[in-house]
C-alpha positions as CSV (number, residue, x, y, z in Angstrom):
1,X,2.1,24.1,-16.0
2,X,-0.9,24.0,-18.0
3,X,0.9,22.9,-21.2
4,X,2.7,20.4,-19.5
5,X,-0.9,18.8,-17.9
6,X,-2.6,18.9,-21.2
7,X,0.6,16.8,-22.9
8,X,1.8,14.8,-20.4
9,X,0.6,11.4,-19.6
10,X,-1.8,12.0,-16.2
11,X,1.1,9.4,-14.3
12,X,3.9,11.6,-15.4
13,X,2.4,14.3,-13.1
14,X,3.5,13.8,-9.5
15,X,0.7,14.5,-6.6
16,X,0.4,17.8,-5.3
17,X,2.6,18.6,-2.0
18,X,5.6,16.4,-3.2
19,X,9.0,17.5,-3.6
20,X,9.2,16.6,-7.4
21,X,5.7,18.3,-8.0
22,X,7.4,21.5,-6.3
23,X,10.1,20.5,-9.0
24,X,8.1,19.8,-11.7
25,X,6.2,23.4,-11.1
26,X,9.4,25.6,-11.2
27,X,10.6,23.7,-14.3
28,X,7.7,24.7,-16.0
29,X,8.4,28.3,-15.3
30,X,11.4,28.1,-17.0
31,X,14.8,27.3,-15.8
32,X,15.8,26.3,-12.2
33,X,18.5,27.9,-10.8
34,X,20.7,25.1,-8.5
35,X,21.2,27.9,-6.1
36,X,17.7,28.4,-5.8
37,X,16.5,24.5,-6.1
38,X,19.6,23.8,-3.1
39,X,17.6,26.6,-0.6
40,X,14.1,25.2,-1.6
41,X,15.0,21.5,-1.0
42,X,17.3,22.1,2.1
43,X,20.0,20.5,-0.4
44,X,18.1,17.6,-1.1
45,X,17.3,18.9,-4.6
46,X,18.8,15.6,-5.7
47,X,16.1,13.0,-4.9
48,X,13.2,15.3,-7.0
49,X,15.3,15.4,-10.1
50,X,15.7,12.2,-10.2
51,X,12.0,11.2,-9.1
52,X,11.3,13.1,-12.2
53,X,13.4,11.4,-14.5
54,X,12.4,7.9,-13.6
55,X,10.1,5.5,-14.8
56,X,7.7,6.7,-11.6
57,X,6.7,9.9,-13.1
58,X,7.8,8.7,-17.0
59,X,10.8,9.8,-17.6
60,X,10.9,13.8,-17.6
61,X,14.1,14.9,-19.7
62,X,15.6,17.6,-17.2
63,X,18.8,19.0,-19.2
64,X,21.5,20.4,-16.8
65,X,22.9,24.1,-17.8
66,X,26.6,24.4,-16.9
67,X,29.1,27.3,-17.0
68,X,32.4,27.7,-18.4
69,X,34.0,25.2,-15.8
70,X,31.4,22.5,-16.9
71,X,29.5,23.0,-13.5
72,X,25.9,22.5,-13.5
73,X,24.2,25.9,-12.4
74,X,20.7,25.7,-13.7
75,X,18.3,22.8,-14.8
76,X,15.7,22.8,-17.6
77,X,12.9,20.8,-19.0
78,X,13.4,19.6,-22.8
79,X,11.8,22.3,-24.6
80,X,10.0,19.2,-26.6
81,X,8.1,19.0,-23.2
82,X,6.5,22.6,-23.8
83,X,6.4,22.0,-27.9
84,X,2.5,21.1,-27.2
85,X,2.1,17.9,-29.4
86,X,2.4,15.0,-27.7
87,X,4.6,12.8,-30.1
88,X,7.6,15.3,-29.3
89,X,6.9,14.9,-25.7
90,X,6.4,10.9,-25.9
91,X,10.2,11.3,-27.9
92,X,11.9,13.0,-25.3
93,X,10.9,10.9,-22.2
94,X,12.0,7.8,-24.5
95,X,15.5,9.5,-25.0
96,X,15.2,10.2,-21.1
97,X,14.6,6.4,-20.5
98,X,17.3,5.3,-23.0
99,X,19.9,7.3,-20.9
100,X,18.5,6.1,-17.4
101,X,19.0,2.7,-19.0
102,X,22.2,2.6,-20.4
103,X,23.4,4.2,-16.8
104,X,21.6,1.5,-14.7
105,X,23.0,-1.4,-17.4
106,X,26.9,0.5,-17.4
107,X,26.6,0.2,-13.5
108,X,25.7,-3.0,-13.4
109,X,28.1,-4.5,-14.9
110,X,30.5,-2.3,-12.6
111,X,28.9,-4.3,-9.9
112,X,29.9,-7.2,-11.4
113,X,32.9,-6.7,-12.6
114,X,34.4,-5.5,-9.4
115,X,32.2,-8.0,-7.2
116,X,35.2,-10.5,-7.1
117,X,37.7,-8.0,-5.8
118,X,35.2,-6.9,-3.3
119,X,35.1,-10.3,-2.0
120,X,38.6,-10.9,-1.9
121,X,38.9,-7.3,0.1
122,X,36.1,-8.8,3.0
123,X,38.0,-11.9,3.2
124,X,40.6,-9.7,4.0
125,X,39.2,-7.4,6.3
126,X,37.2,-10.4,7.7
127,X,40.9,-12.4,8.6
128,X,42.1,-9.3,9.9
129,X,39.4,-8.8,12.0
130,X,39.3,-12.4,13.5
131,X,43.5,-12.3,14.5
132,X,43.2,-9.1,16.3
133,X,41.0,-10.8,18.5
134,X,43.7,-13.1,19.5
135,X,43.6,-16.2,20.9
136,X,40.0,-17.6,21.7
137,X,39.1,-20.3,24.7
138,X,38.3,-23.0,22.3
139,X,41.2,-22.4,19.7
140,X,43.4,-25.6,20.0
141,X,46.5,-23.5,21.3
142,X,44.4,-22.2,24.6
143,X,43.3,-25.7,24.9
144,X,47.1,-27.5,24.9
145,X,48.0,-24.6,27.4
146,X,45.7,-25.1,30.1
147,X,45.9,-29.5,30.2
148,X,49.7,-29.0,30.9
């Protein structure tokens, strides 16, 4: 970890006791075994990674190792993280950043495009809703019924 203190902006390191600092500490052994990481973190190896690679702790570039079938079974740090000269380090969490980016902006505008077809679904769901209740005491039918 010592190479990673020296280089590493001091907000980039997360506190002691944390789940991402646990994270953090077995990245800089080397690579992290998802095996390993899901026993550690109770299967909640999820929330450090990406602790790590937010703006929070400045963007750490954790690169996922997969095998033949494209599944992920190890993670790493960028090795520009370990290089020693800050520069390389400052250049991978801005390619870090750029990726988180362009994933929050692409799922955004998800959001937005398929906002009016959720809409249209709860008005749905919503009308649906409302006739299985059947008829209510001041509905205008119940009403009619009960002066005759």
């Amino acid at each position: 970890m010592s190479i990673l203190l020296f280089i590493a902006p001091n907000e980039a390191i997360p506190p002691l006791g944390t789940n991402a600092r646990k994270y953090l500490d077995l990245l800089a052994l080397g690579e992290v075994k998802e095996s390993e990481a899901m026993l550690l973190f109770n299967g909640n190896q999820r929330s450090p990674i990406q602790d790590l690679g937010a703006d929070r702790y400045c963007n750490w570039l954790i690169k996922p190792i997969e095998n033949e079938q494209g599944v992920i079974v190890a993670r790493k740090l960028d090795e520009r993280h370990f290089s020693g000269d800050k520069q390389l380090d400052a250049d991978a969490r801005t390619e870090r950043k750029r990726i988180l980016k362009d994933r929050s902006h692409k799922q955004a505008k998800q959001g937005r495009i398929r906002e009016p077809k959720a809409f249209k679904e709860l008005t749905e769901a919503q009308r649906e809703f409302f006739l299985s209740l059947g008829v209510a005491a001041n509905d205008e039918q119940k009403n009619t019924a009960k002066k005759s």
